[in-house]
VOGU-3710 file (C-alpha; in Angstrom, 3 decimals, decimal comma):
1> xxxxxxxxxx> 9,224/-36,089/4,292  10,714/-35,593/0,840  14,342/-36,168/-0,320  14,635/-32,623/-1,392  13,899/-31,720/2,348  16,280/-34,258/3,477  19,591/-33,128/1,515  18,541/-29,441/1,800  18,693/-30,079/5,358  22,184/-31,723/4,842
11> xxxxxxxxxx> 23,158/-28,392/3,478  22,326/-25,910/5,736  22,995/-28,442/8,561  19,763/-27,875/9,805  16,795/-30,028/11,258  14,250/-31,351/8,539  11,292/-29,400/10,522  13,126/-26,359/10,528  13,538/-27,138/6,566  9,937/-27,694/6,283
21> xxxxxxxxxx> 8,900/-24,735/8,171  11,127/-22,150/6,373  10,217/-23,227/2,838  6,766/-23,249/3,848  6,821/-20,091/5,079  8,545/-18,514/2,544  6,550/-20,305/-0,378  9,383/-22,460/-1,798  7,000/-25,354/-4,009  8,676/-28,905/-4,489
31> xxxxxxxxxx> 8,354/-29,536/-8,301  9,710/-32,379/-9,167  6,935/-34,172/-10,689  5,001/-31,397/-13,107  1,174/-32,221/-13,487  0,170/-33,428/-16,785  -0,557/-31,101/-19,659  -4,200/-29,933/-20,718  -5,405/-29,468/-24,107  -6,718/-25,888/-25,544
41> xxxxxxxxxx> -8,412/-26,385/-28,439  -10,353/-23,427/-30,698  -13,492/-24,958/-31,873  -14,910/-21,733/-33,907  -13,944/-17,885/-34,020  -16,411/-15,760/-35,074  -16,614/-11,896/-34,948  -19,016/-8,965/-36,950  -18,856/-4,927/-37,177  -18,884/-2,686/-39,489
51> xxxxxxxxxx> -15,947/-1,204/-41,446  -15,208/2,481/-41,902  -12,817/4,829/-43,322  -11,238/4,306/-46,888  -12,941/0,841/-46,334  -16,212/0,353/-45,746  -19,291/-2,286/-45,574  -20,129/-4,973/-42,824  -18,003/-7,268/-41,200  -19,439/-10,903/-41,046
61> xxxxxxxxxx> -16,383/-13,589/-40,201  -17,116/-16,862/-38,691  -14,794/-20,219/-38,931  -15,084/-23,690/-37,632  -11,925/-25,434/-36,468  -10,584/-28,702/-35,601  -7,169/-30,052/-34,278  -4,383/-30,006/-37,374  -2,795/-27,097/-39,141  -5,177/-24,556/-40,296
71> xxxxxxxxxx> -4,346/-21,659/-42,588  -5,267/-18,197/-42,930  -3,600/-17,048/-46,866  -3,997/-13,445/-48,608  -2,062/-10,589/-49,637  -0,266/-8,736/-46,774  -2,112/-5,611/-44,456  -5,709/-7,870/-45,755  -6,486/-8,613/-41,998  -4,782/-12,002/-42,358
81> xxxxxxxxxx> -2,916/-11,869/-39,157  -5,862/-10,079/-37,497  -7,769/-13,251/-36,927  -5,104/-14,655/-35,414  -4,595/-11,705/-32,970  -8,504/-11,455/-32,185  -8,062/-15,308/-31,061  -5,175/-14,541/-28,731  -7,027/-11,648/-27,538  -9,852/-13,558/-26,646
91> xxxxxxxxxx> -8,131/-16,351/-24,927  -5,482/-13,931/-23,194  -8,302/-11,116/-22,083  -5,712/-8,516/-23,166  -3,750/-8,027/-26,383  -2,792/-5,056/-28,761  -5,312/-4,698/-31,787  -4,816/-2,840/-34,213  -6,517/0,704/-33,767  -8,552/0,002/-36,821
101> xxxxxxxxxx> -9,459/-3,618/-36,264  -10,848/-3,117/-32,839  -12,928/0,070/-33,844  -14,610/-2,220/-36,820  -15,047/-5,104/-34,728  -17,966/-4,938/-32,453  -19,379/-8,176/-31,502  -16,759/-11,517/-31,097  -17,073/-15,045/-30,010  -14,937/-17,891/-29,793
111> xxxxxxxxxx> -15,741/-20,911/-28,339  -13,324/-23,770/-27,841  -12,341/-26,194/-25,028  -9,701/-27,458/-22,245  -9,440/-31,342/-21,486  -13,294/-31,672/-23,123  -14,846/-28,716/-20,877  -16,429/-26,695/-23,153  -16,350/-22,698/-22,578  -17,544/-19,183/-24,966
121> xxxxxxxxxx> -15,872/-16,041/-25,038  -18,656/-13,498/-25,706  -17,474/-9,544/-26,221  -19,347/-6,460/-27,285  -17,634/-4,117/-28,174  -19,836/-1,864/-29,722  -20,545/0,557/-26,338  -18,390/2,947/-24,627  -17,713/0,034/-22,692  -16,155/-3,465/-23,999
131> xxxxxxxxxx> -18,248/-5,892/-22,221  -18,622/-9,749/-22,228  -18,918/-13,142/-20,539  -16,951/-16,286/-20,006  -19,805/-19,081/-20,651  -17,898/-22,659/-19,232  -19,079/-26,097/-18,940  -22,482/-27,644/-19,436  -23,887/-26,068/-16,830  -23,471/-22,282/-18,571
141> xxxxxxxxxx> -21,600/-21,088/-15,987  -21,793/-17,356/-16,640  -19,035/-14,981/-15,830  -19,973/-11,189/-16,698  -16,614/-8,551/-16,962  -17,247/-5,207/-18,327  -13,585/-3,238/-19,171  -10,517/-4,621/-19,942  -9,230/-5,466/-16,742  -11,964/-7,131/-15,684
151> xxxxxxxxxx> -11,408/-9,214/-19,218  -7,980/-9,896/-18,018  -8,955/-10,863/-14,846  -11,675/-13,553/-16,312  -9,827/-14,781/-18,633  -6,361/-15,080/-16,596  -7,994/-17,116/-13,782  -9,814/-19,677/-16,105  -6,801/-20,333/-18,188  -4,739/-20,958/-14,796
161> xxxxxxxxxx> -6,649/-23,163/-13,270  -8,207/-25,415/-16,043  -4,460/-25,545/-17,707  -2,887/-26,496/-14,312  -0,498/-23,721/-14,230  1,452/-22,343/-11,259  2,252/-18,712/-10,665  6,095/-18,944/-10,987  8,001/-16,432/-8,943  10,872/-14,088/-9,846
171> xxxxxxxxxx> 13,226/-11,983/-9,003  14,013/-8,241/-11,076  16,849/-5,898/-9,737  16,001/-2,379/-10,122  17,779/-0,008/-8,025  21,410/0,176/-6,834  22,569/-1,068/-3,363  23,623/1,863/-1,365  27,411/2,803/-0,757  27,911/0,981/2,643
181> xxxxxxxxxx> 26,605/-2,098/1,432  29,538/-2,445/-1,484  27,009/-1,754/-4,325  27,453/-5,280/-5,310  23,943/-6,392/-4,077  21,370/-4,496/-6,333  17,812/-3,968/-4,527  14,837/-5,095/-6,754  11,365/-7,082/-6,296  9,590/-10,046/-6,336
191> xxxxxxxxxx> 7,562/-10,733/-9,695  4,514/-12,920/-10,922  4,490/-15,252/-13,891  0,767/-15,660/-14,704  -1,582/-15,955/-17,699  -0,270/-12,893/-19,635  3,005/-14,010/-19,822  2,317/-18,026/-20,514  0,210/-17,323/-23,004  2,613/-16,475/-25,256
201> xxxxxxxxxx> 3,637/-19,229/-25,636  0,690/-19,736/-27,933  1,514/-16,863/-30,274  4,456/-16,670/-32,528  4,434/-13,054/-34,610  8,085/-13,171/-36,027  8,978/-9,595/-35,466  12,418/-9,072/-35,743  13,119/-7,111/-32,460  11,351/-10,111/-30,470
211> xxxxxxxxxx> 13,538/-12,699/-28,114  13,560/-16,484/-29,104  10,171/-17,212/-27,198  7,649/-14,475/-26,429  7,842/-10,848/-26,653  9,805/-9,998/-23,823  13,263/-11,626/-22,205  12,569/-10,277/-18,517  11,467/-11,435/-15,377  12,159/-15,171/-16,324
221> xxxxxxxxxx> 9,560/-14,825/-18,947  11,761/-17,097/-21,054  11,958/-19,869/-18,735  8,587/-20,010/-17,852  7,485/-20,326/-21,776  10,453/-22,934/-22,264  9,278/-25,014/-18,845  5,852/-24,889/-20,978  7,039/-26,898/-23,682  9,431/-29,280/-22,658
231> xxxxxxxxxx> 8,214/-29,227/-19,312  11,387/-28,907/-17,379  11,646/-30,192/-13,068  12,569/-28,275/-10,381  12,244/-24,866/-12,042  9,936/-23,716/-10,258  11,402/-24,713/-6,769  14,575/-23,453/-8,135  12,697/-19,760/-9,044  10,853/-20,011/-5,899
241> xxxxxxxxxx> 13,784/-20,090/-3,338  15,940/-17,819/-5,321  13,230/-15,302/-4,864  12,694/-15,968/-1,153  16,607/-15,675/-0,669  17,059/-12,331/-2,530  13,771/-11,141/-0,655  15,333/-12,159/2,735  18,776/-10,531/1,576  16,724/-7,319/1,041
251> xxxxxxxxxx> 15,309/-7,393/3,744  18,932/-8,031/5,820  20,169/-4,931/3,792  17,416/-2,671/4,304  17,585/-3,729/8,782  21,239/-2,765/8,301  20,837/0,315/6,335  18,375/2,026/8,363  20,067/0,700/11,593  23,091/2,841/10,184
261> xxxxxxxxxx> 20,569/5,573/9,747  20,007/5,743/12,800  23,883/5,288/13,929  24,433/8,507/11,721  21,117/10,636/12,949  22,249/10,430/16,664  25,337/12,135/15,674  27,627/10,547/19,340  29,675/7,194/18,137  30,449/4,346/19,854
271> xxxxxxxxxx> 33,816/5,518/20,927  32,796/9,086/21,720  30,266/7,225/24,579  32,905/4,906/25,702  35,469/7,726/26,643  32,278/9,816/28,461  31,556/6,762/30,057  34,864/6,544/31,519  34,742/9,694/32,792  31,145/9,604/34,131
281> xxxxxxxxxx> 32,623/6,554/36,174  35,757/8,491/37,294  33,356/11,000/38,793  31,001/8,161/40,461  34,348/6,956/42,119  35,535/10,824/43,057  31,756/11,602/44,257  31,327/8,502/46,581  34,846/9,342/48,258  33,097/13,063/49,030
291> xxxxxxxxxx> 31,377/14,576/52,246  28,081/13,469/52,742  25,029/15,291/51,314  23,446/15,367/54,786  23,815/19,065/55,601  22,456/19,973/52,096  19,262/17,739/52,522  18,273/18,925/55,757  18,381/22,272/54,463  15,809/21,460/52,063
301> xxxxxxxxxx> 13,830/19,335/54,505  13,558/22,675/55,896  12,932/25,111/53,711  10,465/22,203/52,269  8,827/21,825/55,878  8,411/26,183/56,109  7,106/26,407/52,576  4,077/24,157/53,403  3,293/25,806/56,255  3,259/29,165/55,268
311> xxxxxxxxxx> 1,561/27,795/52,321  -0,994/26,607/54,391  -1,317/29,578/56,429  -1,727/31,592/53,742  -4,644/29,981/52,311  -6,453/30,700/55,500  -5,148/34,256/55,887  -6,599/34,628/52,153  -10,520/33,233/53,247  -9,986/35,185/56,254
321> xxxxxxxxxx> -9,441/38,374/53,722  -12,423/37,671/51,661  -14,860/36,607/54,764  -13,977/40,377/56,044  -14,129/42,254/52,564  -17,924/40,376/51,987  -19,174/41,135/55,889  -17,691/45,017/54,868  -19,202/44,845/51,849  -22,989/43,850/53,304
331> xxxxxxxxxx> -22,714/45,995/56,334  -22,295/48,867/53,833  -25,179/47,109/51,326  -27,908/47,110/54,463  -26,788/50,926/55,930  -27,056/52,659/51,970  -30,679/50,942/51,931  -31,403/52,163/55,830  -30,492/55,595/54,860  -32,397/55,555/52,172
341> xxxxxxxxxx> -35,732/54,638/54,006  -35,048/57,133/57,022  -34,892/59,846/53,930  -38,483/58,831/53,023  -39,762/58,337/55,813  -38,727/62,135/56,986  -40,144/63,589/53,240  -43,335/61,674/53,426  -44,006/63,499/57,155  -43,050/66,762/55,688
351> xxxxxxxxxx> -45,001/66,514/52,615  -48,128/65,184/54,490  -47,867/68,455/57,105  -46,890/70,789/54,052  -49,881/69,680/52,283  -52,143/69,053/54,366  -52,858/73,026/55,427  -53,194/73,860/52,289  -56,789/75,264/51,591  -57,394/75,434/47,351
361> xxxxxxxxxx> -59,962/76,543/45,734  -59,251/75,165/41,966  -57,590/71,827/40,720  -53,930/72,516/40,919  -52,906/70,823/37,428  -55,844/71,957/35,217  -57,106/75,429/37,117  -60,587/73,618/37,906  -62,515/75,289/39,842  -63,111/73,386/43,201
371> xxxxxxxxxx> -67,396/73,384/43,169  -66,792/72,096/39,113  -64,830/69,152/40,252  -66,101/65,727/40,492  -65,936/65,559/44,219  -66,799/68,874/45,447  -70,442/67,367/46,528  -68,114/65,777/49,758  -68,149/66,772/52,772  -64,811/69,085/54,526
381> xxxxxxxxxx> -63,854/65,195/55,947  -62,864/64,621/52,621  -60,740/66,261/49,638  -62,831/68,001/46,773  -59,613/66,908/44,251  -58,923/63,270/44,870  -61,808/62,203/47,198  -59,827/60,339/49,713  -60,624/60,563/53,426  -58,201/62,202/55,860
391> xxxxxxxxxx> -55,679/59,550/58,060  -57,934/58,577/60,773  -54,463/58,585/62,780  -51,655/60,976/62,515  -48,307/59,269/61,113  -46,247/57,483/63,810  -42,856/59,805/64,141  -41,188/57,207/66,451  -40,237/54,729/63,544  -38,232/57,522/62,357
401> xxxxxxxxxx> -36,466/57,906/65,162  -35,611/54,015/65,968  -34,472/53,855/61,803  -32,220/56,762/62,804  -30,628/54,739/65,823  -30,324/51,651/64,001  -28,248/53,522/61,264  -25,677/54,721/63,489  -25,148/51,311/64,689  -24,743/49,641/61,226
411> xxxxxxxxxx> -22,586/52,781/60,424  -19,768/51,511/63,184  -20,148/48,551/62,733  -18,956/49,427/59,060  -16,261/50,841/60,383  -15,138/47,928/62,042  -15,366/45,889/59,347  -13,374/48,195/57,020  -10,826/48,060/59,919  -10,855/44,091/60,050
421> xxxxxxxxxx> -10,520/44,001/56,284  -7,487/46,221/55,867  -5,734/44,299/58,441  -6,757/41,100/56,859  -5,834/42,252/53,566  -2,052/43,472/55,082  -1,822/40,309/56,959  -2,241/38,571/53,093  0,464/40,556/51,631  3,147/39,652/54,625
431> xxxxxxxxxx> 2,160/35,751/54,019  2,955/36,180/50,079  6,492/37,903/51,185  6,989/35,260/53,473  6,215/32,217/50,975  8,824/34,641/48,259  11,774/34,401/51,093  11,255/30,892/51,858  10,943/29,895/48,167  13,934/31,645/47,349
441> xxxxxxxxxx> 15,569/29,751/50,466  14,760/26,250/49,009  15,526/27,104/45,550  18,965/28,653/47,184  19,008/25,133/49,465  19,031/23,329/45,615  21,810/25,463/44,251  23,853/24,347/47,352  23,576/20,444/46,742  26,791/19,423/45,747
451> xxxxxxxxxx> 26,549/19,061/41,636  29,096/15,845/41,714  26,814/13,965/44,345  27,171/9,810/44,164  23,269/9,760/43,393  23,951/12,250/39,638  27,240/10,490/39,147  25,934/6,929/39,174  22,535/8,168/37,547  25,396/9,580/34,558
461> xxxxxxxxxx> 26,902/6,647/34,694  23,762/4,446/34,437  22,115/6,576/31,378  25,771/6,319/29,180  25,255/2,724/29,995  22,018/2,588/28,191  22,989/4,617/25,287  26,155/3,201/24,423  24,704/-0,897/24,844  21,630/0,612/22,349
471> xxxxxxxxxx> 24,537/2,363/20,011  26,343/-1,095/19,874  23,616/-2,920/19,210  22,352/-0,758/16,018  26,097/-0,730/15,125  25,974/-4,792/14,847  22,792/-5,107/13,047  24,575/-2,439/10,602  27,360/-4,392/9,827  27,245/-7,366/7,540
481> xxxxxxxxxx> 26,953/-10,869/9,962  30,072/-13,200/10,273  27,737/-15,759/8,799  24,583/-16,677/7,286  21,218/-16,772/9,115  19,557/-20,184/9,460  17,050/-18,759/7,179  19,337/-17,570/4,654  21,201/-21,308/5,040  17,993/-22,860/4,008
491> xxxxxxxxxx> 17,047/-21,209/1,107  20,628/-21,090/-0,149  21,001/-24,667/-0,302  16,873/-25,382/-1,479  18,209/-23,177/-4,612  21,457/-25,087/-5,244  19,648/-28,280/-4,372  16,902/-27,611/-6,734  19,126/-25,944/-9,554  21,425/-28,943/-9,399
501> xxxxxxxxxx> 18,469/-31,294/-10,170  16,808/-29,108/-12,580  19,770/-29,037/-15,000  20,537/-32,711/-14,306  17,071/-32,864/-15,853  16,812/-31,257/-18,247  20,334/-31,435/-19,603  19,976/-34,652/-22,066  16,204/-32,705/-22,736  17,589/-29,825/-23,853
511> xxxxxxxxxx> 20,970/-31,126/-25,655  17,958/-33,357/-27,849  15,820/-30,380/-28,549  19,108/-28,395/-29,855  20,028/-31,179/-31,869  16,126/-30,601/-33,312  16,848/-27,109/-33,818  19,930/-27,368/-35,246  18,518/-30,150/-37,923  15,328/-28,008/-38,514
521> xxxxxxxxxx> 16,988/-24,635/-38,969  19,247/-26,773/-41,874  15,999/-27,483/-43,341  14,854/-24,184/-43,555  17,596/-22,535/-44,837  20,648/-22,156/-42,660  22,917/-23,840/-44,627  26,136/-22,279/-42,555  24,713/-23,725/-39,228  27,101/-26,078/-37,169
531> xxxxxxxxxx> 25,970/-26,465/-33,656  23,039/-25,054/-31,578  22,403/-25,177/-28,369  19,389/-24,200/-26,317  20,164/-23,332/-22,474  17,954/-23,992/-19,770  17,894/-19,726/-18,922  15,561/-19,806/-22,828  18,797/-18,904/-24,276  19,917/-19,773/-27,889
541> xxxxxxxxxx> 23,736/-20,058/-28,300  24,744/-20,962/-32,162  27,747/-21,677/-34,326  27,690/-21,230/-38,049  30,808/-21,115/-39,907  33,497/-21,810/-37,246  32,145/-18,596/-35,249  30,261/-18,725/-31,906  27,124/-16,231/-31,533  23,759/-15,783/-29,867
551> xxxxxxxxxx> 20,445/-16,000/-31,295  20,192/-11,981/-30,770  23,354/-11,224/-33,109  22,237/-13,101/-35,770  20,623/-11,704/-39,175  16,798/-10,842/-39,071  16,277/-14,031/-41,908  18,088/-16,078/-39,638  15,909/-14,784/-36,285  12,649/-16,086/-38,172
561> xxxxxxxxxx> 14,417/-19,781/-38,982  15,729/-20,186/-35,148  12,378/-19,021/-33,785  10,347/-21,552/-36,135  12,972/-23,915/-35,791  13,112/-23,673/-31,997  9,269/-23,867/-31,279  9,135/-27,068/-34,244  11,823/-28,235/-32,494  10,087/-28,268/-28,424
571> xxxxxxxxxx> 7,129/-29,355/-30,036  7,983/-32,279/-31,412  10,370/-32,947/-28,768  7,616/-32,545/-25,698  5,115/-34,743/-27,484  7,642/-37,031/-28,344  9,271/-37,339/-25,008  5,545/-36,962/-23,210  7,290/-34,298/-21,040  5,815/-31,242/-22,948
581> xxxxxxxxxx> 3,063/-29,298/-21,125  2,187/-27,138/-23,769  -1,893/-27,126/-23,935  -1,342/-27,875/-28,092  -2,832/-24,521/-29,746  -0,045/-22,497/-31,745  -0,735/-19,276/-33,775  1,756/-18,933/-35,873  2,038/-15,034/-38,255  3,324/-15,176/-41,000
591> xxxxxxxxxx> 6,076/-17,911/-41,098  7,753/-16,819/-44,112  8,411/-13,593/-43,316  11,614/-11,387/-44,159  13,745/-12,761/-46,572  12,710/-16,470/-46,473  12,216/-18,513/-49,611  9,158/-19,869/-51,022  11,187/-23,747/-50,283  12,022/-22,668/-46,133
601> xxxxxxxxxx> 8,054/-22,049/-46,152  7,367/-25,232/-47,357  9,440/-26,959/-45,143  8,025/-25,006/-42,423  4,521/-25,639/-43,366  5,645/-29,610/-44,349  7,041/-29,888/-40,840  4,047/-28,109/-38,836  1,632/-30,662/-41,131  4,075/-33,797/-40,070
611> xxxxxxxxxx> 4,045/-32,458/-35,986  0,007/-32,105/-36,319  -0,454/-35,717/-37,921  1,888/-37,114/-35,486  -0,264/-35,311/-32,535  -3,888/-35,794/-33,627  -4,923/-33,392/-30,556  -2,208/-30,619/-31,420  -3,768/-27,396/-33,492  -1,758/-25,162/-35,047
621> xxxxxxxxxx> -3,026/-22,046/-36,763  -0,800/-20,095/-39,361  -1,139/-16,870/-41,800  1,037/-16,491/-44,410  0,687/-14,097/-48,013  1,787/-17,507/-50,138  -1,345/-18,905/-51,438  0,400/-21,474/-53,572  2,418/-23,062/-50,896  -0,294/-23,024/-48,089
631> xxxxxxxxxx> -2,920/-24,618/-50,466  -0,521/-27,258/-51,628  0,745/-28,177/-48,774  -1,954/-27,905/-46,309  -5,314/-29,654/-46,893  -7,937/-26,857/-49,012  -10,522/-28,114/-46,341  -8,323/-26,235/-43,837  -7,506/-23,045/-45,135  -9,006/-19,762/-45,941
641> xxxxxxxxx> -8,163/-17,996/-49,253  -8,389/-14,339/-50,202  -7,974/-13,304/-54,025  -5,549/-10,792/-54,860  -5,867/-7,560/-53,358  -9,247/-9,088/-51,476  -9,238/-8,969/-47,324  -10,022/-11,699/-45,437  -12,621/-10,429/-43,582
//
């Protein structure tokens, strides 16, 4: 168990495993030791294409490097600062070239190191498609990307890990806090510190819009890049927890605020249930004094107990119905086909004595004459037409007459059944007007329950119970708590625990690295200067001629001095002190910009040459338009020259 844990616990008066759980969970890193820096180092840039436009013709660049100050020197817009920019580009996987610059160059590599471990940056970006790999270590492991956020990606995970850097966490307000929580706590969101942000702390452009370190002053961009230099403790804890506290704060506000949501949706307050539960309890008290219900519920007992039965009954009175309606119904299906056989019966006797005294002479359809006809070589026995013998018996008249017997019995016994069915059918209809009376007496048996009964009044009771304990509760969790949560205890005093030992240590760090800056910016021209001093927020508070300022109100000469000045100044002072975690490759555009003089880019160059010998591993890489300066002051071996009016590349 660490110290920190131990007086953050004496803080929030809290347990030390309660401490170590909530930090854990909430991601709140100890950082009081910082791991040692790693060492970039470019070893060669090279990069071809083809030029087009105004200018035209191949592009062919390639440059071998070593730690020291290196120099890039020809006339401005001659691609100077491009080289510088392509390396960034390469080690950052993202960047802003030029339009122009990354349509001519197609094909780049750069290879260079961390700590010894050798790795390539390969890109093509002659396709559709910019596409590459990241080559590392002797073993060649490859990893492909294709698009620039895949290049990110790559690039952003290998400089992480192999420089030993930690995702620092922040905290940006963005929206207003809403009327009922005072408007004094903004809302906002938790932000990352990765590989796009530290690595600017390897570039230095010296535009005049840009903050003291970087390109951008938000989302603790500042402190992160100054914690790279001079390697301040406790930073990151101190980042960490305030970002977990504001998170949890939210969070808090956003519980309460819908919880009042919901206090305002349901329209009935707190009070307005409290007097209706009074009243509901009155009527509980008035109700259990009254006449029994008794009389009321026997009354539906009854009219309960006659509904079934006629219910009952008149289900069977219903089959009953239909088994009389089918028997009708097949009593009439058998008679129709009865009288229908007892009619053809009778014609087929008729026809047969009709027809059979008939004596012809020709064929009765075609006119035939009866000795012409196929048969008329029979005998009288048999018919000259068809052929056929006569019925060796006459037809049988007594089926006839039992059909005809057997008719008139199915035909009463239809009659019955049509009988049987109508009564059936009546006897249906009284059962439904029955079951209508008696349903109308136990709905009329309801109506008469007393509507103030003890059972409603203590059920009315009961249910305002309920609502007004749940309206209480979402009133409490809408209004701000009488004190803090253990949670909110915690991380409260891990940030004032870790903020109180980050600016004890980095206090007598940062009041020597103003003193540098103050001393440098002298040197390079700021002759009015007085005091500087360099807060541990990446702020730059100076005095020049009796008059307090920032670095962002100064003159734009004056922003290029500080900014030199200040990263001279953490340089020197992180490799001095051994503190520094800055992985030793600088880029620095065009140092003598705006209205410097030739003698400020001297010193600059003087001092950057004196930081490099006194740091054999440290590489710095600088463009500048002064020829004369950077070749006299910087070894020829190290520099790259372009004629007058000639590019670079």
């Amino acid at each position: 168990m660490s110290d920190f844990v131990q007086e953050v616990a004496r803080r929030a008066e809290a347990k030390t495993d309660q401490v170590e759980e909530i930090l854990a969970r909430h991601g709140v890193r100890e950082s009081g030791v910082l791991p040692r820096p790693r060492q970039l180092l470019v070893k060669r840039i090279a990069f071809t294409g083809e030029k087009s436009g105004k200018s035209s013709g191949p592009v062919d660049f390639a440059w071998d490097l070593r730690p020291g100050l290196w120099c890039v020197t020809a006339d401005n817009l001659r691609g100077k600062s491009s080289i510088l920019e392509i390396i960034w580009w390469c080690l950052r996987g993202s960047g802003a070239l030029q339009a122009d610059v990354q349509n001519w160059v197609q094909k780049v590599q750069l290879d260079a190191e961390v700590d010894g471990e050798q790795f390539t940056v390969n890109v093509d970006n002659s396709g559709p498609k910019l596409t590459g790999t990241l080559i590392v270590g002797a073993q060649q492991h490859v990893t492909p990307f294709a698009g620039e956020s895949e290049f990110a990606s790559a690039m952003g995970n290998f400089m992480m890990d192999r420089l030993g850097l930690e995702f620092l966490r922040g905290w940006r307000n963005d929206t207003a806090a809403p009327a009922q929580d005072g408007g004094d706590e903004p809302d906002g969101k938790v932000v990352l510190t990765s590989w796009p942000a530290f690595s600017h702390a390897l570039l230095c452009r010296n535009r005049e819009n840009d903050p003291l370190l970087g390109e951008t002053a938000g989302g603790g961009t500042l402190v992160s890049l100054l914690q790279m230099f001079v390697g301040l403790p406790w930073t990151t804890t101190r980042r960490d927890a305030k970002a977990a506290l504001d998170l949890l704060k939210q969070s808090t506000r956003g519980e309460r605020r819908r919880a009042q949501q919901d206090l305002d949706a349901r329209g009935t307050s707190v009070e307005e249930l409290e007097a209706q539960l009074a009243q509901a309890r009155a009527a509980a008290m008035e109700a259990d004094a009254a006449p029994s219900l008794e009389a009321a519920a026997e009354a539906v007992e009854r009219a309960t107990a006659q509904l079934v039965r006629l219910t009952s009954r008149h289900a069977d009175l219903v089959r009953e119905h239909q088994h009389t309606q089918q028997a009708a119904e097949e009593l009439h299906e058998t008679l129709v086909l009865d009288q229908a056989r007892l009619r053809d019966l009778r014609e087929t006797a008729a026809a047969e004595r009709f027809f059979g005294a008939l004596k012809p002479t020709c064929c009765p359809r075609c006119a035939t004459a009866l000795h012409d006809l196929p048969h008329a070589a029979l005998d009288d026995q048999h018919c000259h037409i068809c052929g056929s013998a006569p019925a060796q018996t006459p037809a049988d008249s007594s089926a006839a007459d039992e059909l005809a017997i057997s008719i008139e019995t199915l035909r009463a016994a239809h009659t019955e059944a049509k009988t049987a069915t109508r009564k059936a059918g009546q006897a249906v209809a009284d059962s439904e007007a029955a079951l209508s009376q008696t349903r109308a007496e136990l709905s009329a048996a309801h109506a008469a329950m007393p509507r103030e009964s003890s059972l409603r009044a203590h059920l009315d009771v009961a249910r305002l119970e309920g609502a007004l304990a749940e309206r209480q509760e979402a009133r409490r969790r809408a209004e701000p708590p009488q004190e803090n949560s253990l949670e909110e205890r915690v991380l409260e005093a891990a940030h004032k625990e870790a903020d109180k030992r980050a600016k004890a240590a980095s206090k007598e760090l940062l009041a020597t690295v103003s003193e540098e800056v103050c001393r440098l910016a002298i040197r390079l021209g700021m002759k009015e200067l007085q005091h500087v001093s360099l807060q541990g927020n990446g702020t730059l508070q100076v005095t020049k001629g009796d008059s307090k300022t920032t670095f962002t109100a100064v003159t734009p000469g004056e922003h290029v001095r500080l900014r030199i000045a200040t990263l001279l100044a953490l340089l020197r002072v992180g490799k001095a002190t051994g503190v520094g975690r800055h992985p030793g490759l600088l880029l620095l555009d065009s140092p003598g910009a705006q209205e410097t003089i030739n003698v400020d880019l001297a010193e600059v160059l003087s001092q950057l040459q004196g930081i490099c010998e006194e740091t054999p591993e440290l590489q710095v890489i600088t463009a500048t338009a002064n020829r004369e300066i950077a070749t006299s002051v910087i070894d020829p071996a190290n520099v790259i020259v372009a004629g007058p009016g000639e590019p670079v590349w």
